[in-house]
N, C-alpha and C positions, 0 to 999 in steps of 0.2 A: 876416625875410620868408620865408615856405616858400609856394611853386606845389604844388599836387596835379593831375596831371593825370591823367585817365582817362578809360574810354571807345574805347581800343581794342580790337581783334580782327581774326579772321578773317572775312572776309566776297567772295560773288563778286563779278566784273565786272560794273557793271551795278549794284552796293548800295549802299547808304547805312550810314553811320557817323555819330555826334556825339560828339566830342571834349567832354571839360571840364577848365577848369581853376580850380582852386577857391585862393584865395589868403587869405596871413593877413599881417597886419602891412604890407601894403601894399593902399590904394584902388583897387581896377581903374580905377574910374571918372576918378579925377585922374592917371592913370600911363599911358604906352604898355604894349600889354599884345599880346605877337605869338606868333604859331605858327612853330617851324620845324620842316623834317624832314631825318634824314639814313639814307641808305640804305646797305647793306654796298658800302662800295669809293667813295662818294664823298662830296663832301663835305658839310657841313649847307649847306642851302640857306632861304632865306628864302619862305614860305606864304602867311602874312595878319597882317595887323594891324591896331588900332584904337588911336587916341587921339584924344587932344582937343586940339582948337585953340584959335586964340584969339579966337574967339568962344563958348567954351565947350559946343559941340558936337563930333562927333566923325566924324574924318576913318577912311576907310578904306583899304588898300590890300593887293591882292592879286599874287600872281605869278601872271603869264601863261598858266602852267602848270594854275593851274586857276578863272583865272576864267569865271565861270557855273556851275561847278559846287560849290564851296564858298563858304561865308555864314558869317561873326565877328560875334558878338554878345558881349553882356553882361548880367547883369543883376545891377543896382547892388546890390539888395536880398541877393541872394547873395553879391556881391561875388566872384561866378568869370564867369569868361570863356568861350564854347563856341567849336565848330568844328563847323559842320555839313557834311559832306561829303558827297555826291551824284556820282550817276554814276562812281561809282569804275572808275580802270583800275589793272593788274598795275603799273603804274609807278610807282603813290601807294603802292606796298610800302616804308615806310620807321618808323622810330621817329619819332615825333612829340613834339617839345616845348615848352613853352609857354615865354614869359619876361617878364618886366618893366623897363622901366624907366624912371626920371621923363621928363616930357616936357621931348624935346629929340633934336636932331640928327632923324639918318631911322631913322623906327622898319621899317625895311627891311633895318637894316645888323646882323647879332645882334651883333657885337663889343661895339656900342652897349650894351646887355640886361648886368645887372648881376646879376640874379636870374633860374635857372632850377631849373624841375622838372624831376621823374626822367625822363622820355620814358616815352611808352605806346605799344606796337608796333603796328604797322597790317600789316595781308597784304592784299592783294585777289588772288585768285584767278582765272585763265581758265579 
């Protein structure tokens, strides 16, 4: 299984960013599939994620931190996973990484996440 993610930069306060993360060897669509980020000096923290239930739709869940402003999609046909981020502030300056793994447990928790990609750095600027 290899995550590619890309799709970051510098960018100001106030900008947008969309993350992607592009997978092989593993379905996005049948797997939990999450974003985490971690900043110099603390620790990784849990983003966004998607997966699918068992009604075979798919649940989401954000940290508090930035929901309304970031949106996890997928799309099957790519089989990568994005990050759209909006309204950035100086505080979403972290390395971002994607990860995967089968559905199960809380796809909230990264320890869960069995496969990750390299991280792609994020700045936002004041």
């Amino acid at each position: 299984v290899q995550l590619q993610a890309s799709g970051g930069g510098l960018v100001q306060a106030g900008g947008s960013l969309r993350l992607s993360c592009a997978a092989s060897g593993r379905t996005v669509s049948t797997n939990n599939m999450g974003w985490f980020r971690q900043a110099p000096g603390k620790e990784r923290e849990f983003v966004a994620a998607i997966s699918r239930n068992v009604w075979s739709t798919s649940s989401i869940y954000y940290a508090d931190s930035v929901k309304g402003r970031f949106a996890i999609s997928r799309d099957n046909a790519k089989n990568t996973v994005y990050l759209q981020m909006n309204n950035l502030k100086p505080e979403d300056t972290a390395v971002y990484y994607c990860a995967s793994k089968p559905v199960r447990g809380d796809p909230r928790v990264g320890e869960e996440y069995d496969y990750w990609g390299q991280g792609t750095q994020v700045t936002v600027s004041s």
